[in-house]
N, C-alpha and C positions, 0 to 999 in steps of 0.2 A: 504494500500500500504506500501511496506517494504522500506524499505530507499535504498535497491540496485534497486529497481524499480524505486525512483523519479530520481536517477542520472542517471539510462539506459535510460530514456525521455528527462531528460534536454542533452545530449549530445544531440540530433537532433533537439530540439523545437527551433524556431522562436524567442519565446516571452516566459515569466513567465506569464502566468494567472490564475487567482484564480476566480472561479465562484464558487457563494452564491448557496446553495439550490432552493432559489427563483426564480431564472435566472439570477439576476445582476451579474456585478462581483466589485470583490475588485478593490478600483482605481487603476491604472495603476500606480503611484507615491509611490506605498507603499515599507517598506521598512521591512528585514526579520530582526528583531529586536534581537531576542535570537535561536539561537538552540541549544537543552540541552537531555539531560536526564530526564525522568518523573519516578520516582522508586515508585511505590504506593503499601504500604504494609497494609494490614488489615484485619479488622476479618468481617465476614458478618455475616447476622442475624441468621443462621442456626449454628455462632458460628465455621466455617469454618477460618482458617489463607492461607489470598491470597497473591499472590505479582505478580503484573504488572510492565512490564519495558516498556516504548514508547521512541521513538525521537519526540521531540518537536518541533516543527516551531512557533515562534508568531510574525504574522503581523500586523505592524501600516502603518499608513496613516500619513504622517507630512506636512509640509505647501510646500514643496518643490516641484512642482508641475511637472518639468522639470527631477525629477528622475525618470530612469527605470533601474529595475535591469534583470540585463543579465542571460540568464541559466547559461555561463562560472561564472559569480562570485558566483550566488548561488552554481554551483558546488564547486568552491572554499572556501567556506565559510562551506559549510557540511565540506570538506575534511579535515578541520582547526579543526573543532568541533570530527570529527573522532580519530583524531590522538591527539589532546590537549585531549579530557574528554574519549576517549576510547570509544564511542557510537560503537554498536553492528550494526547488522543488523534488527532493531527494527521497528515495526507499526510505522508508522507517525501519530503524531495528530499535531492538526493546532489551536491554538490559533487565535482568530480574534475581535478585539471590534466591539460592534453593539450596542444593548441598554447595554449589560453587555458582560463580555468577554466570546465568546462562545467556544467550542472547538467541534471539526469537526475530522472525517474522509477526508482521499484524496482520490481519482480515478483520472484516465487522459483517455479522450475519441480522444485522438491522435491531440490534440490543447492547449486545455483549461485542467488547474489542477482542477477537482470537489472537493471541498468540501462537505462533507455529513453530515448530521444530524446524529449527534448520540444521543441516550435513555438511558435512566437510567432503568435498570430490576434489579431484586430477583433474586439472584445467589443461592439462596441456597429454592427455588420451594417445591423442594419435602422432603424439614425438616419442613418448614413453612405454607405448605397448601395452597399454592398459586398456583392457575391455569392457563393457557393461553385460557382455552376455556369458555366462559362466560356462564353460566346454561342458558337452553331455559325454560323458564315456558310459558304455557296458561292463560292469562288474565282468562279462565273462570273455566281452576281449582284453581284461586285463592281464599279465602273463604272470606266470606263478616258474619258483624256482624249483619246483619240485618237491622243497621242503615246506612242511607245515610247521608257520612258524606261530600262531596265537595258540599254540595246543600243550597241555603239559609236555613238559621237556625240550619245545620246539625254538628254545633259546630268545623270546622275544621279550623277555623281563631280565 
């Protein structure tokens, strides 16, 4: 989701909420700690120079159980971040702690903000030899030495 998509939602939403992958969601008291800039420049294994630009969101959780933030303030608080650091019209990723700080994709299914799992992949596949499709082999064209070796005494421990 681009950043002019979470503000065309937050004008009509209700509520700010953040649902986990898992179905939970973030507690309700959290609070939108940094929105920044993510500028990620690098080289990948195929020896490729990348550069990634995101709007960042990270939320915490504090003791303050009694806070709820409002779509108007988080609108507010992009708008500040827009015009102070220059943020573009950028991906959103979402900072969140859980056992470690994760970062997420967003979606909005017309209530609730999704968080999404994202993956780590090989960007550079076809310098590298890495494939997406897993080789099928037959158990019985695989060749055997003659010896049985998962069997008492067949020496594989």
């Amino acid at each position: 989701m681009k950043l002019s998509e979470i503000k065309q939602h937050l004008q009509t939403a209700d509520a700010v909420n953040f649902q986990l992958p898992d179905g939970s969601f973030v507690p309700e008291h959290f609070h939108v700690t940094e929105v920044g800039i993510v500028d990620k420049h690098f080289i990948d294994c195929g020896g490729t120079v990348r550069r990634e630009k995101a709007a960042n969101f990270q939320l915490w959780n504090a003791n303050d159980t009694d806070h709820r933030l409002k779509p108007g303030k988080l609108l507010n608080i992009i708008s500040l971040s827009e015009k102070v650091l220059g943020i573009e019209d950028y991906e959103i990723e979402v900072e969140y702690q859980s056992n470690t700080i994760g970062k997420y994709g967003i979606d909005y299914d017309g209530k609730n903000f999704l968080l999404i799992a994202r993956n780590t992949a090989c960007l550079a596949s076809d310098t590298c030899g890495v494939t997406d499709e897993k080789q099928k082999v037959k158990l019985s064209d695989l060749e055997t030495t003659g010896k049985a070796c998962c069997t008492p005494g067949g020496g594989c421990c």
